[in-house]
N, C-alpha and C positions, 0 to 999 in steps of 0.2 A: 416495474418501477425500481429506481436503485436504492437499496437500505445503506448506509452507512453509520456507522459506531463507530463515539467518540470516546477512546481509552485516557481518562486523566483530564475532570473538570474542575478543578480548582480556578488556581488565579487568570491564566490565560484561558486553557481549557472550557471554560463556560463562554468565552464569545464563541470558542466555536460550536458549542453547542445550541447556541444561538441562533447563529446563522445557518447551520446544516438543516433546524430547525425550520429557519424563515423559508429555507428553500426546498422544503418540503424531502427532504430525503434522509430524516435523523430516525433510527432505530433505536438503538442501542445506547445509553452511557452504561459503561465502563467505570467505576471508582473503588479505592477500599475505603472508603469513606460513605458508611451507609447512613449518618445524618445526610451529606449531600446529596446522597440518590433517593432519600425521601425529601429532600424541599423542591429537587428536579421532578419528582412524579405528581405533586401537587402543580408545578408551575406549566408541566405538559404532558396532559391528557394523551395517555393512549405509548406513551412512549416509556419500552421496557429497561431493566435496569439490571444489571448484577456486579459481582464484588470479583467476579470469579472471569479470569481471562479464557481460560482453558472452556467454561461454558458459553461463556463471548463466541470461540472459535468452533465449536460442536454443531456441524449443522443440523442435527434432531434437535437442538434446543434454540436455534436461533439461524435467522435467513441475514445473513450479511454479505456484501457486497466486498463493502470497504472498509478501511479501519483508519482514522484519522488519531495522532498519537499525541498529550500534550502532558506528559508525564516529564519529571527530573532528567535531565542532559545524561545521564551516567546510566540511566535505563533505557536508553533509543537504541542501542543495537538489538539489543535481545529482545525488544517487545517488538520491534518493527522486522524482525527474521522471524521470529515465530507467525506473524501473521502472514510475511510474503508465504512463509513454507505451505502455511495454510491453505494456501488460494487466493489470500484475500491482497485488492489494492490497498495501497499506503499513503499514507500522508504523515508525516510526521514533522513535529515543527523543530525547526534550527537549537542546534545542531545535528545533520545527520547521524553522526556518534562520536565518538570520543577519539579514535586512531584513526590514519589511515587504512590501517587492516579493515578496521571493522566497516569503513565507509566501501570500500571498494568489493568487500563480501557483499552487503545490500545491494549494491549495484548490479553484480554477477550475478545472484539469486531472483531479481526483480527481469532483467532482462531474459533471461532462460526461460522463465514462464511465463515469459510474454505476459509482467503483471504492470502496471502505474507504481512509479514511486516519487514521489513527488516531498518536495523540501519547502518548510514553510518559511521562506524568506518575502518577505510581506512587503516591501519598499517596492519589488519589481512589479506589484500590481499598483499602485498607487499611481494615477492618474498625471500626476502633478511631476513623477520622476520618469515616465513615461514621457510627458512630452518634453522632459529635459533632455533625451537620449535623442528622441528626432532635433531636436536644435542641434546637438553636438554632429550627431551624421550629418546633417546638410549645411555644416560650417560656418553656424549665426555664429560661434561665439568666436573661432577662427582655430590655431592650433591651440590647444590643450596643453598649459604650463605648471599647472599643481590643480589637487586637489584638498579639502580638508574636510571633516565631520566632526562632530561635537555630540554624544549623545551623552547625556548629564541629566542627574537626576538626585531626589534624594531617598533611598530604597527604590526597590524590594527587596532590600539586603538575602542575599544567599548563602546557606552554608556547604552546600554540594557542589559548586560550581565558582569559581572566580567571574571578576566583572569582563574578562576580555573574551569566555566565553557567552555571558550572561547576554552583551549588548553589543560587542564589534562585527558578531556573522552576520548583521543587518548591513552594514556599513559596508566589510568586504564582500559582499556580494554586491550590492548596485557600484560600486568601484569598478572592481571585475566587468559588469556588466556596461559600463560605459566606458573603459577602453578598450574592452575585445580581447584584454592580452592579458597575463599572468606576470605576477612580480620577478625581478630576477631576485632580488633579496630583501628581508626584510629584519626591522633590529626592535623590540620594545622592550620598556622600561615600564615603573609601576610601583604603586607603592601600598602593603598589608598596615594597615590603622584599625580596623575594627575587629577581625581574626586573625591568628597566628597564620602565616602562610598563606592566606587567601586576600589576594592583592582586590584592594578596593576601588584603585585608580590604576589605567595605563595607558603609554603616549604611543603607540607603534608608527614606524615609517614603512613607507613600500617603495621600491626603486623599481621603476617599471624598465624594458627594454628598447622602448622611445625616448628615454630621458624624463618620461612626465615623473612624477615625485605624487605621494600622496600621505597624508597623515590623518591617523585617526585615535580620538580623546574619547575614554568613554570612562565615567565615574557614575557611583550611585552610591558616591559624599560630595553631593553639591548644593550651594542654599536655594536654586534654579531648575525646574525640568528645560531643558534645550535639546532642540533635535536639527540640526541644521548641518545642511551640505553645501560648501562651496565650490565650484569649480571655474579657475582662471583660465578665459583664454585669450591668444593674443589681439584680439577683435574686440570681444564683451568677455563679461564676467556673469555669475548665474548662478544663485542664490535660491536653495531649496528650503523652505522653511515650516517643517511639519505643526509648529508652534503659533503659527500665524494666520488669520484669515486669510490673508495672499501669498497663496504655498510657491511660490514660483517666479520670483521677478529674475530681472534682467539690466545689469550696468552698463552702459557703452563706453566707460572711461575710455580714457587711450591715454598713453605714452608718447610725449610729440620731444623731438633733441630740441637744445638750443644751446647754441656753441657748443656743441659734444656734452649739455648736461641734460639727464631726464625730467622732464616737467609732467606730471599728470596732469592733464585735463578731465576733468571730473564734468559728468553729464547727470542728465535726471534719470532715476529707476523709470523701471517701464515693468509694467505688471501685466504678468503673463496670466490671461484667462483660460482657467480649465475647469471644468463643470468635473466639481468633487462626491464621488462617493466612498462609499466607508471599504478602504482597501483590502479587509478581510472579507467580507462579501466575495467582491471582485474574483479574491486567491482564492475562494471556498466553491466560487464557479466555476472556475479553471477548473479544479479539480472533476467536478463533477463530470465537467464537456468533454476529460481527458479520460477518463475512464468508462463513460457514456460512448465514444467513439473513438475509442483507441490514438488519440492525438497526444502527443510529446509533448510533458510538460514545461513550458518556460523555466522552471525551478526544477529541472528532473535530478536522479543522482548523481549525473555527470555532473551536473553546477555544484553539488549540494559536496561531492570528494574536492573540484578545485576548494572551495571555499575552505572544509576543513584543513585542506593542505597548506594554504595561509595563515590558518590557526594554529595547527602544530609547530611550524618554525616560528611563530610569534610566542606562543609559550615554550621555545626551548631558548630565543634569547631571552625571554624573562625573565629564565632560570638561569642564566649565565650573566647577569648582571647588562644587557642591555648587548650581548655580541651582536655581532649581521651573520643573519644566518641565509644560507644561497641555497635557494630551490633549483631541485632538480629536475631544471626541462624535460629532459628527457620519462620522468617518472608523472609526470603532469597527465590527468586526464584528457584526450582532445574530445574538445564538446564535437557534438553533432551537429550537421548544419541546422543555423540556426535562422531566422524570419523575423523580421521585424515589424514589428504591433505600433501599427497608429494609435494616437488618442482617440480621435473619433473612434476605433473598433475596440478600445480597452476594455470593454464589457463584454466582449464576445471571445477574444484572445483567441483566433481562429490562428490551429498549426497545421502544419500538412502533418499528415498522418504517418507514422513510426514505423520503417518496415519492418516487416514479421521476419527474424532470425532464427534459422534451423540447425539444431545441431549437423556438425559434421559426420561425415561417414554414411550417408543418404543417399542413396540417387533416385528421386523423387518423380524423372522423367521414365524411369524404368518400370512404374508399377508393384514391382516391390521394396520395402526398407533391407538395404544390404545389412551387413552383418553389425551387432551390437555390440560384439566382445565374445568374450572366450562360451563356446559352446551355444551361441546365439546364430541362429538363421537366419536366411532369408524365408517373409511369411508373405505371401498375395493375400492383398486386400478381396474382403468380403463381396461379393459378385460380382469381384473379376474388376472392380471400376478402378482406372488406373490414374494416379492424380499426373499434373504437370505444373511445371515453375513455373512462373514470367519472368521476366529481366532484372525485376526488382527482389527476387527470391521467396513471395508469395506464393504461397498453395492455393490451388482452386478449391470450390469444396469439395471435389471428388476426393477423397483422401483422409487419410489418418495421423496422429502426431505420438511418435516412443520417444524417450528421451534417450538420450546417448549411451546413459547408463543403464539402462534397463535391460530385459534379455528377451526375446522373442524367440521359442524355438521351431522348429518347421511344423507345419500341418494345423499353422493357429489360424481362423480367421478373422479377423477386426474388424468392425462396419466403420462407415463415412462419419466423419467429425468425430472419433471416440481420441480420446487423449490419455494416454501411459507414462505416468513422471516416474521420478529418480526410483533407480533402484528395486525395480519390480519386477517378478518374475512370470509370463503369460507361457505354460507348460502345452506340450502339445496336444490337438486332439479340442483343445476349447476355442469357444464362440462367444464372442466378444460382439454385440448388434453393435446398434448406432449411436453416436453423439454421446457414450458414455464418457465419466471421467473416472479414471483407475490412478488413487493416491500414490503416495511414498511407500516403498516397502511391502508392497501388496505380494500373493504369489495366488494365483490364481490355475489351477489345474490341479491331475489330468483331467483331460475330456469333460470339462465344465459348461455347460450353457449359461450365459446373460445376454439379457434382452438389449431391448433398447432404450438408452435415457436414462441407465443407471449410475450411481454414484456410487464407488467404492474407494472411503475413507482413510486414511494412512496406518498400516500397521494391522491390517485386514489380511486373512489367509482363507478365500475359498477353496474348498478342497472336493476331490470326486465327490458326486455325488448328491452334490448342493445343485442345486435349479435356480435362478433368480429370474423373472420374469421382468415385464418393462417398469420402468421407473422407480426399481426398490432401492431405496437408499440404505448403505450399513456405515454407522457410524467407527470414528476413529476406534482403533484396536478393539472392534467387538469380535466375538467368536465362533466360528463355526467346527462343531465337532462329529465326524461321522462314523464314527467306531463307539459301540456306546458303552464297554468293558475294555479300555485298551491296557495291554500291559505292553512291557519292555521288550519281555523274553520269548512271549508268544506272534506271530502274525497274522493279523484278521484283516486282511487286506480284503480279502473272500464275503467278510462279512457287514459291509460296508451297507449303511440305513440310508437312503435318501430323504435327503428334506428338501421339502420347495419353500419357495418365498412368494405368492402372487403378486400381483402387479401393485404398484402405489404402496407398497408396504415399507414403512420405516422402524430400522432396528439403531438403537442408541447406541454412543460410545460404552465402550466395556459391559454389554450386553453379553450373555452368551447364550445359543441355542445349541441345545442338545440334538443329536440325529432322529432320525425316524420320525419327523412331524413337518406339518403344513404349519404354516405363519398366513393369515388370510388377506383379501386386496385390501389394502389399504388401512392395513394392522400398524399398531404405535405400537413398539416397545419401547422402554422406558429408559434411560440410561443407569450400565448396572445391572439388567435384571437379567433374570436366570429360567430360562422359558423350557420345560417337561414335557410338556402337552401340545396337543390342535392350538390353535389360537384364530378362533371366527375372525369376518372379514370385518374391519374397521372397529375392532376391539383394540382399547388401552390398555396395556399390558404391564404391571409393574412388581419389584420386589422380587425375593430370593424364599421359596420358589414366584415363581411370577403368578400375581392374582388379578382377576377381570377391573379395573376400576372406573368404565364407562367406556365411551363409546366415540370414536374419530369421525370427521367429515374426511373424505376424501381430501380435500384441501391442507389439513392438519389442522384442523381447530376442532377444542372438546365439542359435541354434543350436548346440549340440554334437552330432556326430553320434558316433555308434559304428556302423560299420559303415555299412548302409543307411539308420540309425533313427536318429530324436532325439525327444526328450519336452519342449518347454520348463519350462523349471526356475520360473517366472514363474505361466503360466495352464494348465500341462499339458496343453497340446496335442499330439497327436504328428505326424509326419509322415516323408514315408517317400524315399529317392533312388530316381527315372527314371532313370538313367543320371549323365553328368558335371554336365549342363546342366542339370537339372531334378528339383524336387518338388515333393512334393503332400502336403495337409493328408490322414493317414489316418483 
């Protein structure tokens, strides 16, 4: 099942907490706000909480998927880079970040590891602008001669953010998204009334390269909420109107000459029916079915970098007293192709699926990864199984994934589906099974065995010596030491202790184990702790030095014993006490 955790439940933040909720896949909130994480743990049973991002991100303390982000506009780069770095998909609501630079870093980071990054622009799921976009494709309203938006309100006044980032990335993005093209320049104006420097109103124009023209008003000093979108064409006219129980009408006026002068002929609205649900739903589904099946999201980063790049030249003529500022075509993101969503399917938002992009320097039809960079080999995959491309540049599953950076020297083996990201070093002489994942920064060798289905965490160095059997996961920078007197000046290479790890055993972030011991299956250490001794099989292990403090299911849930017996409460296993020191699954 997919866990997702919502970082930042405040004023928007809590619908979607809401809804990840409604949809059964909320894990985690996220807050520094530990009144709010205790009215959220009364309001929903069973769903954990913490203050601490970095324990958010620790997989020995929490199973996450996803990370949805609904924090201040000025903190979206960095919390939503740490989480891609993570592993984890993204959601993060508008605006993607602050610069160019930083939106097109996300982009590039989210893509490489083939993670979800999706941008909460929430108009594109909303039913009622969806079947405005098939009107305009199939040419009800005729050619498209301006547009305009109105979103007006009175607060949520901010003081981190101006109103043109606050409420126009709604606006420029379904623009964007119903004419297909990008502005050639754009000019706003605006005016600061309630903070020094932070404009409370502003008018922006958009010059598109069809001639359409677009404007967009967005205040939050007005004695009115308005949220309305007008778009003229020379056929009808088509009135979105988020403020109204009839989100969606439709004018047929027309333009007739007489004697060379224009007369309107004015006709009756016509009310366009579309069976409404609540559009963040909708965008909280998307997400899921994108990250659930690797499908492109309608809002992915490429929309989320145009969209910012509209906002950057809107806030530099802002700052110039209202110049026209010309975007550079050339510098413009090109979207992906993209599919167009009937109203009838808008609950399903079904995309063709995102082909999988390999780093360069591969040759994937050869059986082995050619060279990685300086001092980096070619290594044959682990029983010989040799993968192959399709057309589309897919791997089959016979195969392994390094990242471009990383180093692979000769005589290593890698089993089927294990994955090597940035910057890692696999030394030779080590065995690497199957379907593991090997973090950031890892160095793994000499002559090292792991099994199969292991996780090794970012910042992680196993070294001769170490064993890890199947499924032992080691947390972010914990430590493996196998020299158990080391100095500088002497070399005890010679006198190297081995430690194993068995199977299912989890060791926390900044944990450190000392050489010459067993860690037993399906052993908890604790984040931190500092482990001397054996450590039995499915023993809690915690503190400096590390002391017994109960006892794990295989699953990773504590144990409660009664008496001899315990039943995990989790996957219902039961198991039975040996004595002080020991059980056993019965």
């Amino acid at each position: 099942m997919l866990n997702i955790a919502v970082v930042g439940s405040g004023y928007w933040g809590k619908n979607l907490v809401r809804n990840f909720h409604d949809l059964g896949v909320l894990s985690v909130i996220c807050d520094k706000d530990s009144t709010i994480l205790d009215n959220f743990k009364e309001k929903y049973e069973g769903i954990s909480t913490t203050e601490n991002l970095d324990y958010l991100l620790d997989e020995s303390v929490f199973q996450v998927d996803a990370v949805a982000i609904a924090t201040p506009a000025a903190t979206h780069y960095n919390l939503a880079k740490k989480c891609l770095l993570a592993g984890k998909h993204v959601f993060v609501e508008k605006p993607l970040a602050l610069t160019g630079e930083e939106g097109q870093d996300l982009v590039e980071i989210a893509e490489k590891n083939h993670l979800t990054l999706m941008v909460g622009h929430i108009l594109q799921y909303h039913i009622a602008v969806i079947k405005l976009k098939e009107l305009i494709a199939a040419g009800e309203l005729g050619k498209i001669q301006y547009l305009y938006s109105n979103r007006l309100n009175i607060g949520k006044i901010r003081a981190e953010e101006n109103i043109l980032w606050s409420f126009a990335p709604h606006d420029i993005s379904v623009i964007l998204m119903l004419l297909r093209e990008m502005p050639e320049s754009v000019c706003a104006t605006g005016g600061a009334y309630l903070q020094q420097k932070i404009p409370d109103t502003t008018l922006t124009t958009l010059d598109f390269p069809s001639g359409v023209k677009a404007h967009i008003f967005v205040s939050w000093l007005h004695p009115f909420k308005e949220q309305k979108l007008v778009v003229v064409g020379d056929k009808k006219m088509a009135v979105f109107d988020d403020m109204s129980d009839e989100k969606l009408m439709l004018y047929p006026h027309r333009i007739e000459w007489l004697n060379r002068i224009p007369i309107a002929a004015k006709a009756e609205a016509e009310v366009v029916k579309v069976k409404i649900d609540e559009p963040l739903k909708a965008e909280c589904r998307h997400f899921i079915d994108c990250v659930t099946n690797g499908q492109q999201p309608i809002t992915d980063g490429r929309e989320g970098l145009r969209v910012l790049q509209v906002l950057q030249a809107s806030q530099r003529s802002l700052n110039e007293n209202g110049r026209k500022i010309s975007l550079d075509q050339s510098a413009i993101p090109i979207p992906k192709r993209q599919q167009s969503v009937s109203s009838e399917a808008a609950m399903n938002y079904a995309r063709p699926a995102r082909p999988v992009e390999f780093p360069t320097g591969r040759d994937y039809s050869s059986g082995v990864a050619s060279e990685n960079g300086t001092g980096a080999r070619p290594v044959e995959l682990a029983h010989q199984e040799h993968p192959k491309g399709d057309s589309t540049g897919e791997q089959t599953a016979k195969s392994y994934f390094v990242h471009k950076s990383a180093y692979v020297d000769e005589g290593v083996e890698i089993g089927v589906g294990t994955k090597v990201w940035h910057f890692s070093h696999i030394l030779s002489g080590s065995r690497i099974g199957k379907n593991c994942n090997i973090g950031q920064n890892v160095v793994i060798g000499p002559d090292v065995t792991i099994g199969n289905g292991c996780k090794v965490q970012n910042n992680v160095s196993v070294y001769k010596g170490v064993t890890l059997e199947d499924e032992v996961f080691c947390g972010p920078s914990m430590v493996f030491t196998n020299v158990y007197n080391p100095r500088g000046a002497i070399r005890r290479m010679g006198e190297l202790r081995p430690t194993l790890v068995k199977k299912g055993a989890t060791i926390g972030a900044n944990a450190t184990i000392i050489c010459g011991i067993t860690i037993g299956a399906s052993a908890f250490i604790g984040t931190g702790t500092v482990v001397l001794t054996d450590v039995p099989d499915y023993a809690l292990m915690v503190g400096n030095p590390a002391k017994q403090k109960g006892w794990m299911c295989a699953c990773g849930i504590q144990l409660v014993f009664k008496g001899n017996s315990a039943k995990c409460m989790a996957c219902k296993r039961k198991y039975k006490k040996l004595g002080a020191k020991k059980i056993i699954e019965a």
